[in-house]
mmCIF file of the C-alpha atoms, coordinates in Angstrom:
data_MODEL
# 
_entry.id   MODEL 
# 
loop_
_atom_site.group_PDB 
_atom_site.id 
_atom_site.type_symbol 
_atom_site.label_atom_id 
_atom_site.label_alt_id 
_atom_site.label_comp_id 
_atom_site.label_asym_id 
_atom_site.label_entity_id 
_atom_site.label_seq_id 
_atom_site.pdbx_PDB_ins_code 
_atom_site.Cartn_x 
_atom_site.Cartn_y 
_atom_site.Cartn_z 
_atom_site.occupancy 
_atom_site.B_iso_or_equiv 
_atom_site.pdbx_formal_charge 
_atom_site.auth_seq_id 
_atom_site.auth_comp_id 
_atom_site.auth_asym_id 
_atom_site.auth_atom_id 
_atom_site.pdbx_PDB_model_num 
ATOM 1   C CA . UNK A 1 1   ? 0.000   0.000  0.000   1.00 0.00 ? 1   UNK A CA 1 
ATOM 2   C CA . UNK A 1 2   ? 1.198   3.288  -0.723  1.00 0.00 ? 2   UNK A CA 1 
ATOM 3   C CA . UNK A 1 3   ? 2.626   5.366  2.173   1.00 0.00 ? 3   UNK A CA 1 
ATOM 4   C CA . UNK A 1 4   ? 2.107   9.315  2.242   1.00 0.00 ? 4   UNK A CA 1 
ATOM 5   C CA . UNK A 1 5   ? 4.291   12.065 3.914   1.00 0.00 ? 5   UNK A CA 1 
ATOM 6   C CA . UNK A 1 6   ? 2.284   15.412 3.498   1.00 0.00 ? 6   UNK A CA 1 
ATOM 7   C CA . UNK A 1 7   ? 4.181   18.576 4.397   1.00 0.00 ? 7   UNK A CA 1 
ATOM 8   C CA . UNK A 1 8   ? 1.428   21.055 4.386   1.00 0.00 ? 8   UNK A CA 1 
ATOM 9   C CA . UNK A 1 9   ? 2.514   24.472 4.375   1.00 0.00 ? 9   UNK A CA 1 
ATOM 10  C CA . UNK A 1 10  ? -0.129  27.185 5.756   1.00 0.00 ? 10  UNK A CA 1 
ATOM 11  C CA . UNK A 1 11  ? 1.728   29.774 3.718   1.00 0.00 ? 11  UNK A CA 1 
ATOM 12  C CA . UNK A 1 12  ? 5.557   29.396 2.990   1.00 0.00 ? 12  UNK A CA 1 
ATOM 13  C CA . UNK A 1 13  ? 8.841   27.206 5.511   1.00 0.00 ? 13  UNK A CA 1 
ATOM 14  C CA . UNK A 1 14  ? 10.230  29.826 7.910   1.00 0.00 ? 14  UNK A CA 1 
ATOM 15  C CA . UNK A 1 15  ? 13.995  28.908 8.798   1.00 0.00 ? 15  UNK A CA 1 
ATOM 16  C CA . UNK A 1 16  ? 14.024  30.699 12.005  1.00 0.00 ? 16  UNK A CA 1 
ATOM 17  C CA . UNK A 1 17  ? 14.746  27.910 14.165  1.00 0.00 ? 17  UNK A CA 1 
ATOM 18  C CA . UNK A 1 18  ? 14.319  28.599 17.712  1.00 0.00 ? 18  UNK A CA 1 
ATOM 19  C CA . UNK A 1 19  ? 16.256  26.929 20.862  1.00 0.00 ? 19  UNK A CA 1 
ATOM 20  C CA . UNK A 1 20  ? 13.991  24.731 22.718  1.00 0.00 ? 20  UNK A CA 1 
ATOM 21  C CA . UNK A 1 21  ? 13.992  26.578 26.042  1.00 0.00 ? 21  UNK A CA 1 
ATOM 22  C CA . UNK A 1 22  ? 12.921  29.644 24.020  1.00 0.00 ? 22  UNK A CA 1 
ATOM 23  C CA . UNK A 1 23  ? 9.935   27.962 21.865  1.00 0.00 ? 23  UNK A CA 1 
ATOM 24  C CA . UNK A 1 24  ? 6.863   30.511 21.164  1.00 0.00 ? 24  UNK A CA 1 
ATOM 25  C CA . UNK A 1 25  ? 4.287   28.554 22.266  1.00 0.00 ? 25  UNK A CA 1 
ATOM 26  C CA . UNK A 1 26  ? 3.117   25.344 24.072  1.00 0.00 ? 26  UNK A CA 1 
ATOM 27  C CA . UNK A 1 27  ? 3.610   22.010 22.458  1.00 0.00 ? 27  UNK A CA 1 
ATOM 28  C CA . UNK A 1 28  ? 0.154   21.304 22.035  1.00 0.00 ? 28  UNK A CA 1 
ATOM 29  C CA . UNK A 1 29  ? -2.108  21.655 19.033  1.00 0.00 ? 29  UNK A CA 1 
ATOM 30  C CA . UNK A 1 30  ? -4.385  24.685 20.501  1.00 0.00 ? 30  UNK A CA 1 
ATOM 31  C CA . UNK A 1 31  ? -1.314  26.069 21.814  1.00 0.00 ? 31  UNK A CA 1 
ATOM 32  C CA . UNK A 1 32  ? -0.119  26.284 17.801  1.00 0.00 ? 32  UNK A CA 1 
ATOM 33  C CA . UNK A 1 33  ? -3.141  27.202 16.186  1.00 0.00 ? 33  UNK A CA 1 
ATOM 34  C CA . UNK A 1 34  ? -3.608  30.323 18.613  1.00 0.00 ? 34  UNK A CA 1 
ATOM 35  C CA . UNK A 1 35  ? -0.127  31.728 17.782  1.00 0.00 ? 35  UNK A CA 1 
ATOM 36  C CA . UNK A 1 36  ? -0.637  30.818 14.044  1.00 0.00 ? 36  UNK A CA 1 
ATOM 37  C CA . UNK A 1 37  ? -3.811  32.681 13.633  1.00 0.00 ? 37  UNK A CA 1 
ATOM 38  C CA . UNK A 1 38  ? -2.340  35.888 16.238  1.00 0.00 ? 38  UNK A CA 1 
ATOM 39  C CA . UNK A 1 39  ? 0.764   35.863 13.981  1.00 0.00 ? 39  UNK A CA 1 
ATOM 40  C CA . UNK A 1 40  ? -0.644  35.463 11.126  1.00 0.00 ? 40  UNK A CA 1 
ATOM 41  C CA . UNK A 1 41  ? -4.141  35.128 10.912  1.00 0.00 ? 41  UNK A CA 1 
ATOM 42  C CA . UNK A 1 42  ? -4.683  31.619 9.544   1.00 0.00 ? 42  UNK A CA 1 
ATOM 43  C CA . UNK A 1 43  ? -7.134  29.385 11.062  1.00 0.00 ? 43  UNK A CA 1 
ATOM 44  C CA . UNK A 1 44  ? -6.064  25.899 11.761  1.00 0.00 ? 44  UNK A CA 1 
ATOM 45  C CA . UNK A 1 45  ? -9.182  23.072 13.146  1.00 0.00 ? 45  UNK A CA 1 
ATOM 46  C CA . UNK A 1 46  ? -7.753  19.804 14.435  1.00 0.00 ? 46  UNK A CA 1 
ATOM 47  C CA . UNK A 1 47  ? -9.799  16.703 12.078  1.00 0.00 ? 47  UNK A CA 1 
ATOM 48  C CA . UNK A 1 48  ? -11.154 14.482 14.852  1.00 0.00 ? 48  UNK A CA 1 
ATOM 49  C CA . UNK A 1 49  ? -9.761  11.888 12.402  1.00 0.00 ? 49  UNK A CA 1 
ATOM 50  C CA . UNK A 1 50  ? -6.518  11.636 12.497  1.00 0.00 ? 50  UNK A CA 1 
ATOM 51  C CA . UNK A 1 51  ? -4.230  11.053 15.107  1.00 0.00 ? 51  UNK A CA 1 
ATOM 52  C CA . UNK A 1 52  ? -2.027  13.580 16.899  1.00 0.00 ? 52  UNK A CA 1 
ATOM 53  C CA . UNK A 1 53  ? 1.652   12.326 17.258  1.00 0.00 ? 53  UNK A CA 1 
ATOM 54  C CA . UNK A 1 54  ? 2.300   14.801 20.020  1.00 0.00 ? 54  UNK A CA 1 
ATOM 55  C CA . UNK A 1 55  ? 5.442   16.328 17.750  1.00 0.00 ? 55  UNK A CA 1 
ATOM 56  C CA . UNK A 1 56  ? 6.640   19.609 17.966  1.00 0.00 ? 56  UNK A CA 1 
ATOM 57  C CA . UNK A 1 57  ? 9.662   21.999 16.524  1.00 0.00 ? 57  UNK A CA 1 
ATOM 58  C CA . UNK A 1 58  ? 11.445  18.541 14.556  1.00 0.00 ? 58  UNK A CA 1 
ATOM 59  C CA . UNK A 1 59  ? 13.840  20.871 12.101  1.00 0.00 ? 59  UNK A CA 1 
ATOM 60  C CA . UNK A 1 60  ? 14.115  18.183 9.150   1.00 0.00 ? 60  UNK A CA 1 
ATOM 61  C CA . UNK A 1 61  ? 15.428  19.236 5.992   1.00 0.00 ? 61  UNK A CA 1 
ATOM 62  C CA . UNK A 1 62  ? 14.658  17.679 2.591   1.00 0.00 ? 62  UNK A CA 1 
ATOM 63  C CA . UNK A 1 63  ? 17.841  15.853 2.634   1.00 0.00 ? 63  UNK A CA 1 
ATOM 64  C CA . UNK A 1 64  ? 20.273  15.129 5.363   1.00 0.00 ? 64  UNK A CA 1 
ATOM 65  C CA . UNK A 1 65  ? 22.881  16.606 2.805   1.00 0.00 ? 65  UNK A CA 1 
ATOM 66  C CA . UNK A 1 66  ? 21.186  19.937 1.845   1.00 0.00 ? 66  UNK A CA 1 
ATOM 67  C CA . UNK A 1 67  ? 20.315  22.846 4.221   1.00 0.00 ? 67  UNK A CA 1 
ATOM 68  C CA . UNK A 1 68  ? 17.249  23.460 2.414   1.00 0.00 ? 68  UNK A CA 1 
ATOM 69  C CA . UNK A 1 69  ? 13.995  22.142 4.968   1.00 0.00 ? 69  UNK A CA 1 
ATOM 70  C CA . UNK A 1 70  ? 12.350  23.078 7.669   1.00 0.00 ? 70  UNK A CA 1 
ATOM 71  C CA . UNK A 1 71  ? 10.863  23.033 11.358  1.00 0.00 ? 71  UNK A CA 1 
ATOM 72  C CA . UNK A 1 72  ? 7.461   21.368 11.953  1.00 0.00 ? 72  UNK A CA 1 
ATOM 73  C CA . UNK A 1 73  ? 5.230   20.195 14.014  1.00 0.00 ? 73  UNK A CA 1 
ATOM 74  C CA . UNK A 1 74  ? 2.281   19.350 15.088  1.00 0.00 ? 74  UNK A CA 1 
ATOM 75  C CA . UNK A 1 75  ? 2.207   15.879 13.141  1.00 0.00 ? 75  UNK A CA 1 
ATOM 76  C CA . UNK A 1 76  ? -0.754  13.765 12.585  1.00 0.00 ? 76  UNK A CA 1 
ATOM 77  C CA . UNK A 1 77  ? -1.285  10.775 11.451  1.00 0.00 ? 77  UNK A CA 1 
ATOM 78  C CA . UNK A 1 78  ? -4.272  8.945  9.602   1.00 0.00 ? 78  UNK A CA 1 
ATOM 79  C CA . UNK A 1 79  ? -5.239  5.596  11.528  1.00 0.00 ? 79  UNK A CA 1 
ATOM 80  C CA . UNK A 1 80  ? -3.886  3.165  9.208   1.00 0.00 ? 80  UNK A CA 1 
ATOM 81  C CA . UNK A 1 81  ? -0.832  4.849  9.694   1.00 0.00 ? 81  UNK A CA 1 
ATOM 82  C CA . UNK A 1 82  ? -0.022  5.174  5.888   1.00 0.00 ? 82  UNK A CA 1 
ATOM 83  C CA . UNK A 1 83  ? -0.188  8.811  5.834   1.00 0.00 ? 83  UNK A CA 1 
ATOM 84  C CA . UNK A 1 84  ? 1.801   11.267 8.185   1.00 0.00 ? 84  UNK A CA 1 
ATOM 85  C CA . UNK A 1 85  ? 0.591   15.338 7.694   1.00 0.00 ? 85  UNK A CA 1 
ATOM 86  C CA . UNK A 1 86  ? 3.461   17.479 8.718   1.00 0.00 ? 86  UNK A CA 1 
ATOM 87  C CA . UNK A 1 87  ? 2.586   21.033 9.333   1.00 0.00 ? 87  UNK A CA 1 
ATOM 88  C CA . UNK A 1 88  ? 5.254   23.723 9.604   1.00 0.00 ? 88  UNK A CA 1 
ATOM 89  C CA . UNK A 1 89  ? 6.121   25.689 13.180  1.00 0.00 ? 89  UNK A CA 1 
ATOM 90  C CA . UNK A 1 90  ? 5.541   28.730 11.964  1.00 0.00 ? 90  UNK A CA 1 
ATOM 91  C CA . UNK A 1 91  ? 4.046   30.040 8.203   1.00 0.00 ? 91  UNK A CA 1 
ATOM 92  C CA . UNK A 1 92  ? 6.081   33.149 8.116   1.00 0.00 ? 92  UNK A CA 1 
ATOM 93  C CA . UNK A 1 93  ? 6.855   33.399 4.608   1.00 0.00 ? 93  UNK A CA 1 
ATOM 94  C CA . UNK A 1 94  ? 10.533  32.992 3.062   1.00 0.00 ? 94  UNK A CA 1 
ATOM 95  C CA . UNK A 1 95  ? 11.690  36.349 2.575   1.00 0.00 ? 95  UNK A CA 1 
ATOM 96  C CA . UNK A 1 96  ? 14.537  35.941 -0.190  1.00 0.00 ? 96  UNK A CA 1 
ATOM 97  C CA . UNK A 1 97  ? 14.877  34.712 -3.592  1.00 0.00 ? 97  UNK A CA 1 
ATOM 98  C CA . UNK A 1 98  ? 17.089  32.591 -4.740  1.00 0.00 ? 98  UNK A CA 1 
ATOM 99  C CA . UNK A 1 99  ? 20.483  34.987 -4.948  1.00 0.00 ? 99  UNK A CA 1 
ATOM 100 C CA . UNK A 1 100 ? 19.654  35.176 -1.490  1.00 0.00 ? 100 UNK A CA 1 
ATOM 101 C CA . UNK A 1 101 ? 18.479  39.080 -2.050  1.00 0.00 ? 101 UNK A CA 1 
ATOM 102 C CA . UNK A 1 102 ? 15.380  40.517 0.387   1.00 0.00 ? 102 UNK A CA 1 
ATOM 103 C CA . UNK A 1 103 ? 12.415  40.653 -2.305  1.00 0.00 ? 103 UNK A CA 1 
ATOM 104 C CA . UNK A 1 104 ? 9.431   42.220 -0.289  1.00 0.00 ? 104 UNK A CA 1 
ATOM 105 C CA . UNK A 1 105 ? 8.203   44.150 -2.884  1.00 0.00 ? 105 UNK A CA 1 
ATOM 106 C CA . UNK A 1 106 ? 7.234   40.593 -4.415  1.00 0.00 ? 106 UNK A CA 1 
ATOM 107 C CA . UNK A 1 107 ? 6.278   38.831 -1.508  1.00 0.00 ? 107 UNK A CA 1 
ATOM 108 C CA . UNK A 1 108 ? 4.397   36.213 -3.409  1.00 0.00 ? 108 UNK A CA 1 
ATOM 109 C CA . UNK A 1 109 ? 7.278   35.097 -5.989  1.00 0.00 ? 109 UNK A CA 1 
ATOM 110 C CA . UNK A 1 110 ? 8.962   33.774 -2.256  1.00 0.00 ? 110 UNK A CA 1 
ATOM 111 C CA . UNK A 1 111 ? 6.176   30.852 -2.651  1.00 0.00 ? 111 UNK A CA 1 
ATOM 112 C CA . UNK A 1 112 ? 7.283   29.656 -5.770  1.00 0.00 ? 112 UNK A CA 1 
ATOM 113 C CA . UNK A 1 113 ? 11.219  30.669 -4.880  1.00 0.00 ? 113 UNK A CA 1 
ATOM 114 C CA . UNK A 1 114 ? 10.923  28.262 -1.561  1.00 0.00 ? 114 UNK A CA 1 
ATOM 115 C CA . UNK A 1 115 ? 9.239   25.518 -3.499  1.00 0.00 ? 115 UNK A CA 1 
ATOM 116 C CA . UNK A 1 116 ? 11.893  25.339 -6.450  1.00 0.00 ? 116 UNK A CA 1 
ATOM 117 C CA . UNK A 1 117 ? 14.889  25.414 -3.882  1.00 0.00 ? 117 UNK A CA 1 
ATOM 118 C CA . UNK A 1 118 ? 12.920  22.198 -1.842  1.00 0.00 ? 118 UNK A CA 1 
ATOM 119 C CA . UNK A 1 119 ? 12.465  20.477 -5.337  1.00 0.00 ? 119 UNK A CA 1 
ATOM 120 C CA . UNK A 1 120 ? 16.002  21.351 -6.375  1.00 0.00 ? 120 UNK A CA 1 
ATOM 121 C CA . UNK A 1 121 ? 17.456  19.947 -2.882  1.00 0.00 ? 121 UNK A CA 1 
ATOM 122 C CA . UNK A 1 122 ? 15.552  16.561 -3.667  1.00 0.00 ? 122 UNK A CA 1 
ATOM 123 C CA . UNK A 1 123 ? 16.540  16.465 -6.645  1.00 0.00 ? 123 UNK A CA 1 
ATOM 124 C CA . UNK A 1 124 ? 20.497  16.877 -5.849  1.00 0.00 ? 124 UNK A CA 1 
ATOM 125 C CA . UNK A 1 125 ? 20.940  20.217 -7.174  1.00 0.00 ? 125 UNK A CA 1 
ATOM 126 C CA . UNK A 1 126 ? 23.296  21.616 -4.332  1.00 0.00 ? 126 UNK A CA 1 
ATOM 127 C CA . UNK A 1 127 ? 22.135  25.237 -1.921  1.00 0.00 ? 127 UNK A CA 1 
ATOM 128 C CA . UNK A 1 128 ? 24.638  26.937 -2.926  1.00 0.00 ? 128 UNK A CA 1 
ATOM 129 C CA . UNK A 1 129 ? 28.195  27.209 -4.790  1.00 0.00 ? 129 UNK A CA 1 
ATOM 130 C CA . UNK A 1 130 ? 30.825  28.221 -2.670  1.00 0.00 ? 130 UNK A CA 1 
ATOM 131 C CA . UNK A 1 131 ? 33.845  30.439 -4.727  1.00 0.00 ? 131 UNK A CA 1 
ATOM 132 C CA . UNK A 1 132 ? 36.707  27.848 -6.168  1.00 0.00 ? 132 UNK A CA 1 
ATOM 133 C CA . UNK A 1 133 ? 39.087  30.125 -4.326  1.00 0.00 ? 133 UNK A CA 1 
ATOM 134 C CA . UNK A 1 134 ? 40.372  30.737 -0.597  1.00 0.00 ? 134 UNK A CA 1 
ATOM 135 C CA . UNK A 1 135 ? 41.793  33.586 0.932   1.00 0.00 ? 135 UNK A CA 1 
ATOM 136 C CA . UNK A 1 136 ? 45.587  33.317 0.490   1.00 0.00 ? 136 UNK A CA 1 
ATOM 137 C CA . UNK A 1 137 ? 45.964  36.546 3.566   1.00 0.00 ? 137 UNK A CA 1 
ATOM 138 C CA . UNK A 1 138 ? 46.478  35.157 7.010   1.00 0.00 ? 138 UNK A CA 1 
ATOM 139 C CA . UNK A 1 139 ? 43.448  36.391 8.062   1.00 0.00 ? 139 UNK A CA 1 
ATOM 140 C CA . UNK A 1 140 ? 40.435  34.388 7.312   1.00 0.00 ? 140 UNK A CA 1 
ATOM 141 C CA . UNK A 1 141 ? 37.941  35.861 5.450   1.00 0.00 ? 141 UNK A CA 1 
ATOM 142 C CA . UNK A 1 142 ? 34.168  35.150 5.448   1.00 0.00 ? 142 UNK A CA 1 
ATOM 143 C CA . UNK A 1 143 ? 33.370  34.438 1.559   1.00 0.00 ? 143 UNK A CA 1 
ATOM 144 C CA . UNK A 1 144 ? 29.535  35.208 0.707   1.00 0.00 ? 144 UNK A CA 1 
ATOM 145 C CA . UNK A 1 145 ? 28.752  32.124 -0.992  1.00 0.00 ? 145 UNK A CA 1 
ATOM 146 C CA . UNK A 1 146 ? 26.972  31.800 -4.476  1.00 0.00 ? 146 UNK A CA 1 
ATOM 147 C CA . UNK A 1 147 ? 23.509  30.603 -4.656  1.00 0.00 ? 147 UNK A CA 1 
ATOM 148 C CA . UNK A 1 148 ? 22.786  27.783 -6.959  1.00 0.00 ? 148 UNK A CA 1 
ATOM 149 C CA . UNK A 1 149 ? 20.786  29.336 -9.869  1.00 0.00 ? 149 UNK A CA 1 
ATOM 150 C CA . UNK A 1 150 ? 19.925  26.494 -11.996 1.00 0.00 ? 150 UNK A CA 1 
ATOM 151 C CA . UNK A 1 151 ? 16.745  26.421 -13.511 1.00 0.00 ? 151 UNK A CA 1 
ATOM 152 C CA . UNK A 1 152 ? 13.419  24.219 -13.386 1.00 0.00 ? 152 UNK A CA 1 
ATOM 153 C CA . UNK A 1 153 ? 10.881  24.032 -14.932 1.00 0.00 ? 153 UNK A CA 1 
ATOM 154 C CA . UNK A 1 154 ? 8.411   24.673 -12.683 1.00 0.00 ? 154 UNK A CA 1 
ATOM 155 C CA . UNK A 1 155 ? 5.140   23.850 -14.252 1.00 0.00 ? 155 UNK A CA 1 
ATOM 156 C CA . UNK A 1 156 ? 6.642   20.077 -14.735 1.00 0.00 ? 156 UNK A CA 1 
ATOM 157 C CA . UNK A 1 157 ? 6.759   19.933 -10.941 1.00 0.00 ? 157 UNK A CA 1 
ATOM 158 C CA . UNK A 1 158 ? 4.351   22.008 -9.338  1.00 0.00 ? 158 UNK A CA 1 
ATOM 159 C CA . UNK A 1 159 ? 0.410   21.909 -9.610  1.00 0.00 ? 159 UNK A CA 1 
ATOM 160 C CA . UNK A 1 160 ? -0.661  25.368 -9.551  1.00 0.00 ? 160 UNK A CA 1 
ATOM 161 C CA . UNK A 1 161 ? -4.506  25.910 -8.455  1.00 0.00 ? 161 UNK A CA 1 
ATOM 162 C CA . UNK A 1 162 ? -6.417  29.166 -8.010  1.00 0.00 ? 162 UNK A CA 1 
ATOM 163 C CA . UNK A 1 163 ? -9.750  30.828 -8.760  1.00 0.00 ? 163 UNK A CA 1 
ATOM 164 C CA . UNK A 1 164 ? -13.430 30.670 -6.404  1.00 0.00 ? 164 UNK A CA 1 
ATOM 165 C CA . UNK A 1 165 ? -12.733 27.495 -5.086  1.00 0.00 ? 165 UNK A CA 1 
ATOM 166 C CA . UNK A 1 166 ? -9.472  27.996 -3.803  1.00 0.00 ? 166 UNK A CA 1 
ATOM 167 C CA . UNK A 1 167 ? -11.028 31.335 -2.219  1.00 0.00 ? 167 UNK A CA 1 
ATOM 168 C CA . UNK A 1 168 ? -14.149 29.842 -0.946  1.00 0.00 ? 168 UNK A CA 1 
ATOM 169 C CA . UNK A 1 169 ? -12.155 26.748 0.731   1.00 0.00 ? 169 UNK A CA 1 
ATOM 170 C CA . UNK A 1 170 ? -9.052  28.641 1.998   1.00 0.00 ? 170 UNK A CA 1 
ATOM 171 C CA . UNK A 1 171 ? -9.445  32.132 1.823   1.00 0.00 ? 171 UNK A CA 1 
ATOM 172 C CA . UNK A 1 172 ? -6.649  32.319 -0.698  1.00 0.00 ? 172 UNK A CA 1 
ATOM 173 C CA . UNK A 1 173 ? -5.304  33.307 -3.842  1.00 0.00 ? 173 UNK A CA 1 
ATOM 174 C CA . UNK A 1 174 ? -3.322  30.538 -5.238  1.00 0.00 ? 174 UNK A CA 1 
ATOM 175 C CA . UNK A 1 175 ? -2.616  26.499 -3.862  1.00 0.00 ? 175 UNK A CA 1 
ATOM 176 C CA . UNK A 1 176 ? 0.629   24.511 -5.356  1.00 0.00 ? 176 UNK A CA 1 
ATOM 177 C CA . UNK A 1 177 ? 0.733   20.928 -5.326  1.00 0.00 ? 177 UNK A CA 1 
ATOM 178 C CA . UNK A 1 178 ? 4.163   19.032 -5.765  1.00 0.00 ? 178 UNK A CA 1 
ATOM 179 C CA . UNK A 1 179 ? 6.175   15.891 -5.380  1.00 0.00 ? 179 UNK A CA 1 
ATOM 180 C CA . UNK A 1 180 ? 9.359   15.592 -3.688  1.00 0.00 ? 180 UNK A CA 1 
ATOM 181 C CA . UNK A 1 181 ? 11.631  12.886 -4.351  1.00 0.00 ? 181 UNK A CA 1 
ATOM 182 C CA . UNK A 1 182 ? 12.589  10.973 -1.303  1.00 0.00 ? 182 UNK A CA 1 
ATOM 183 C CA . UNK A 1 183 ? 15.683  9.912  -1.092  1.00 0.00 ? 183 UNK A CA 1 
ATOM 184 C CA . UNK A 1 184 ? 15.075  7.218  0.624   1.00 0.00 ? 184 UNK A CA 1 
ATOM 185 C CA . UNK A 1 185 ? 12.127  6.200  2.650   1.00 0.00 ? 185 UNK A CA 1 
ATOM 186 C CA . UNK A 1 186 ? 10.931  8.764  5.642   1.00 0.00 ? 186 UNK A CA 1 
ATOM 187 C CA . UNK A 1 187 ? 11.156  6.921  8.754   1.00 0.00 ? 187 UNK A CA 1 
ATOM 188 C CA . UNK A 1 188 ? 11.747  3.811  6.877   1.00 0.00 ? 188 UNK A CA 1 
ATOM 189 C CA . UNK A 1 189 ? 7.918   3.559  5.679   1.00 0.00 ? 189 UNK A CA 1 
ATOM 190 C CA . UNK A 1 190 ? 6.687   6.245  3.675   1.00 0.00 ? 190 UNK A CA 1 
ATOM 191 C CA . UNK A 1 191 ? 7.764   6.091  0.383   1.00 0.00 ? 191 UNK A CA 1 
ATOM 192 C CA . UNK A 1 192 ? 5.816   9.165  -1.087  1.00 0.00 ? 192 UNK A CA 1 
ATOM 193 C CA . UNK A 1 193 ? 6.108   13.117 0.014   1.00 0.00 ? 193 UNK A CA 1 
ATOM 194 C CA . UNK A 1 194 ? 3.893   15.799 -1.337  1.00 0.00 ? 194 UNK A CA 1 
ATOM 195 C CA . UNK A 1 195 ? 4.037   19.176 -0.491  1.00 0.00 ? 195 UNK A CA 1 
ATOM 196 C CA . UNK A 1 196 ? 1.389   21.468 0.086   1.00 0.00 ? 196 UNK A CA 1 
ATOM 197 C CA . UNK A 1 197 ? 1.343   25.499 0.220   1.00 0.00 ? 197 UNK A CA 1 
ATOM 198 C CA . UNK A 1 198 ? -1.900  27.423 0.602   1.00 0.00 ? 198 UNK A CA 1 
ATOM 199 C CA . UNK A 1 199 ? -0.847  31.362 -0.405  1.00 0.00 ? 199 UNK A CA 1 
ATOM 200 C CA . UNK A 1 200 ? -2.775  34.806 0.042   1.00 0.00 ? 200 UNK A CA 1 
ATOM 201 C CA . UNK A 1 201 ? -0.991  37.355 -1.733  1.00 0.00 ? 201 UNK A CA 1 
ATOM 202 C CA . UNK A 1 202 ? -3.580  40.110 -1.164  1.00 0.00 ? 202 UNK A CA 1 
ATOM 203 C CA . UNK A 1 203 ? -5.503  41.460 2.168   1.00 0.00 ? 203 UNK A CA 1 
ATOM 204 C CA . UNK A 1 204 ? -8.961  40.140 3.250   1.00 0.00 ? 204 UNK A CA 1 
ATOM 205 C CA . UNK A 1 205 ? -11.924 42.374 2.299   1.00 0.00 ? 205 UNK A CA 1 
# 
């Protein structure tokens, strides 16, 4: 039978990761909704179906050889236990693009910048380049490093989904459905990972 890992993203992976003793909010599900909808204004209701695995702040990146991931919890599971939904700790959106350069004035192209880096990761593609060349002074030097900049093509990846039901079901502009390659098998079991991002680009009237 086919085993699911669902990251579900409420709006885009935040990579602020915070130390334990200095967490936001309780570990528990009300706890999380309460600072996601003061933060943020998103609504999460618990489904009376699926099973809470008590699991909070796990930082897990795509691979365990790329940087590129994120922080979730809480984590449910259906009760056949052949899906796991993963939602994020916090759905602050990413605020760079892929040189690494602030972009607020596009808030919305951060969506679809976080989504190619995730797909890019699973794919092997690598973060970033780091310059061929070291600092020959006796002084170290930091060295920016270069952003991998190789393209995708996106629409081969990602469903993109938007219009009055999108609106009506999430209050939202746009949803994007895509696959990510596992490398190999999350928590030896699930075979299959789909990610999920629900995004509002434009105020509530």
């Amino acid at each position: 039978m086919k085993q699911t890992l669902i990251y579900l993203i409420l709006s885009v992976f935040s990579f602020s990761l915070w130390a334990q003793e200095n967490i936001p909010y309780e570990k528990t599900f009300e706890a999380y909704s309460n600072y996601i909808f003061e933060n943020d204004g998103i609504e999460c209701k618990p489904s009376k179906e699926l099973v809470d695995l008590q699991e909070y702040f796990v930082v897990q990146p795509i691979r365990d050889d790329r940087g590129v991931g994120a922080m979730y919890g809480p984590v449910f599971q259906t009760p056949d236990g052949n899906c796991i939904i993963q939602y994020p700790s916090s759905a602050w959106a990413w605020p760079w693009d892929l040189q690494g350069n602030p972009k607020a004035e596009a808030k919305y192209l951060s969506y679809t910048g976080q989504i190619v880096r995730e797909i890019k990761a699973a794919l092997g593609y690598p973060d970033y380049i780091t310059p061929p060349t070291k600092s020959k002074n006796s002084v170290p030097m930091i060295v920016t490093p270069v952003y991998d900049t190789t393209s995708i093509d996106f629409n081969t990846y990602v469903t993109t989904i938007i219009g009055k039901d999108v609106k009506e079901r999430f209050n939202a502009d746009t949803v994007y459905i895509y696959d990510i390659p596992l490398e190999e098998p999350f928590k030896n079991k699930y075979t299959y990972c789909t990610g999920l991002v629900i995004a509002k680009c434009t105020s509530s009237n």
